[in-house]
C-alpha positions in Angstrom: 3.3 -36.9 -68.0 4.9 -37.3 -64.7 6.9 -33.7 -65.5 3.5 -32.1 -65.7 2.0 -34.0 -62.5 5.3 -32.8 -60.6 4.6 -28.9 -61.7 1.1 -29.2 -61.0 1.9 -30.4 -57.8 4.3 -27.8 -57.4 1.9 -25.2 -57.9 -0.7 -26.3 -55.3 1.4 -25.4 -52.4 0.8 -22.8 -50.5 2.6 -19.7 -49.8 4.9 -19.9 -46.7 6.3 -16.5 -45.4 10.1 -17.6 -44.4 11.8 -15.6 -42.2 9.5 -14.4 -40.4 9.2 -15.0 -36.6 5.8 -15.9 -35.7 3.8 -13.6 -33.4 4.5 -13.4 -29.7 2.2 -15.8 -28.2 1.0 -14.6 -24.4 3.3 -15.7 -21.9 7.2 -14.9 -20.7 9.3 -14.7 -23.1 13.1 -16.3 -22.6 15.3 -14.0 -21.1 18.2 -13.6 -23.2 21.5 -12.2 -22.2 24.0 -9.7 -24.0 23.6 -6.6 -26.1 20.4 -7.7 -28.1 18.5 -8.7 -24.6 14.5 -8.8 -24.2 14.7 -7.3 -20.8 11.8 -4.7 -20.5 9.7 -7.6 -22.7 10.5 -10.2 -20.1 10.2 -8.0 -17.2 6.4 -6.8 -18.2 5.5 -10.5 -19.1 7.3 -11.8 -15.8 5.0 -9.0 -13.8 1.6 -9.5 -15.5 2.3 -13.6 -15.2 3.2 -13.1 -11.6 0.4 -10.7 -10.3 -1.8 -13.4 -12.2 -0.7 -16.5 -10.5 0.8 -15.0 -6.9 -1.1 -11.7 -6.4 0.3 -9.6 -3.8 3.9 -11.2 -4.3 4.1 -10.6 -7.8 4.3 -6.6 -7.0 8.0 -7.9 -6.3 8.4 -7.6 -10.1 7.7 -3.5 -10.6 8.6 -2.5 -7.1 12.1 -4.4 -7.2 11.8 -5.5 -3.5 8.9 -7.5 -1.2 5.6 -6.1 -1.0 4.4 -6.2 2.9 0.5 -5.6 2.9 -0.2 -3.5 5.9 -2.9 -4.3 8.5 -5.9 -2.1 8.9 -8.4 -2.9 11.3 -12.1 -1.7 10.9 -13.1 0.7 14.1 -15.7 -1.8 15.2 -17.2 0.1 18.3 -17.9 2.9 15.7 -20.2 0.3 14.4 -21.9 -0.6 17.9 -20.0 -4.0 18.7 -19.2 -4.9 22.2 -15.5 -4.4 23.9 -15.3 -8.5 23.8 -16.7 -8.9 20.1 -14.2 -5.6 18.8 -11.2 -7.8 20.2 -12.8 -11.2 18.4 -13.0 -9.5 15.3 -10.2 -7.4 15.3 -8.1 -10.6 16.6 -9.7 -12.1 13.3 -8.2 -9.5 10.9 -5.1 -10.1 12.4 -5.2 -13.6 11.6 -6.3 -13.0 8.0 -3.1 -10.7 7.5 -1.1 -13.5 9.0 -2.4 -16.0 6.5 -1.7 -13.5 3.9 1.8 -13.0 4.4 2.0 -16.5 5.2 1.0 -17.3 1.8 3.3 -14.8 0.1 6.1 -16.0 1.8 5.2 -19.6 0.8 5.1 -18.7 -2.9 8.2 -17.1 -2.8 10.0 -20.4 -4.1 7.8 -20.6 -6.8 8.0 -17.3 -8.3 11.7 -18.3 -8.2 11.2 -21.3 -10.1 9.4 -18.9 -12.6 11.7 -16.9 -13.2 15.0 -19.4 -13.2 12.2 -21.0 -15.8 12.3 -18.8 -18.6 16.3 -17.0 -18.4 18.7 -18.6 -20.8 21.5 -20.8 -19.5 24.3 -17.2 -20.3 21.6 -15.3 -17.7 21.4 -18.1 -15.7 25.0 -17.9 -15.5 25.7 -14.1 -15.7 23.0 -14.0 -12.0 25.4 -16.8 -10.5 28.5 -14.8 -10.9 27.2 -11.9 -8.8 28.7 -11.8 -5.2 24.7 -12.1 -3.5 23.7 -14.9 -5.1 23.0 -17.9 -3.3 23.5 -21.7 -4.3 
């Protein structure tokens, strides 16, 4: 009797598929290194993650160097504004593009650390032996 409990048993398990990698879930995949890399995977995450979380920065990703945001100021006295308010505004913008590049600059670090986050320890390593790298 304890035969037939064991195959009954047996048979209530469900199917498994083995050997099958689960599906990509959303997110940078670990950059591996050598001849069967994820490169162009990791790369379109890496720029899709970073655009998300740093804006402007994460252009870094597609255009391979920093993105400088230009500053265009609005023709105020088109609009009717006084020679002392145009220069108050305009002075405004200025300060707004400041904070912007500010900002980019300060996330810089970070997008680092996001990237340093998801290589493997032999692309980790493979970046440290080129001659620019700094430690």
């Amino acid at each position: 009797m304890s035969s037939e409990k064991a195959n009954q048993e047996h048979k209530k398990k469900p199917f498994r598929k083995y050997g099958r990698k689960p599906e990509e879930e959303k997110g940078i995949p670990m950059l591996r290194y050598g001849k069967g890399n994820n490169f162009y995977k990791f790369r379109s995450a890496l720029s899709d993650v970073a655009t998300e979380k740093f804006g402007n920065l994460g252009k870094l990703i597609d255009l391979e160097e920093y993105y400088a945001p230009r500053l265009v100021l609005t023709d105020f006295e088109a609009q009717g504004y006084s020679e002392a308010q145009v220069e108050r505004l305009e002075l405004e913008e200025f300060k707004e593009h400041c904070r912007k590049v500010s900002k980019m600059e300060d996330d810089r670090p970070k997008l680092f650390g996001l990237i340093m986050q998801h290589m493997s320890v032999e692309s980790k390593d493979e970046v440290a032996q080129d001659e620019d790298y700094e430690t």
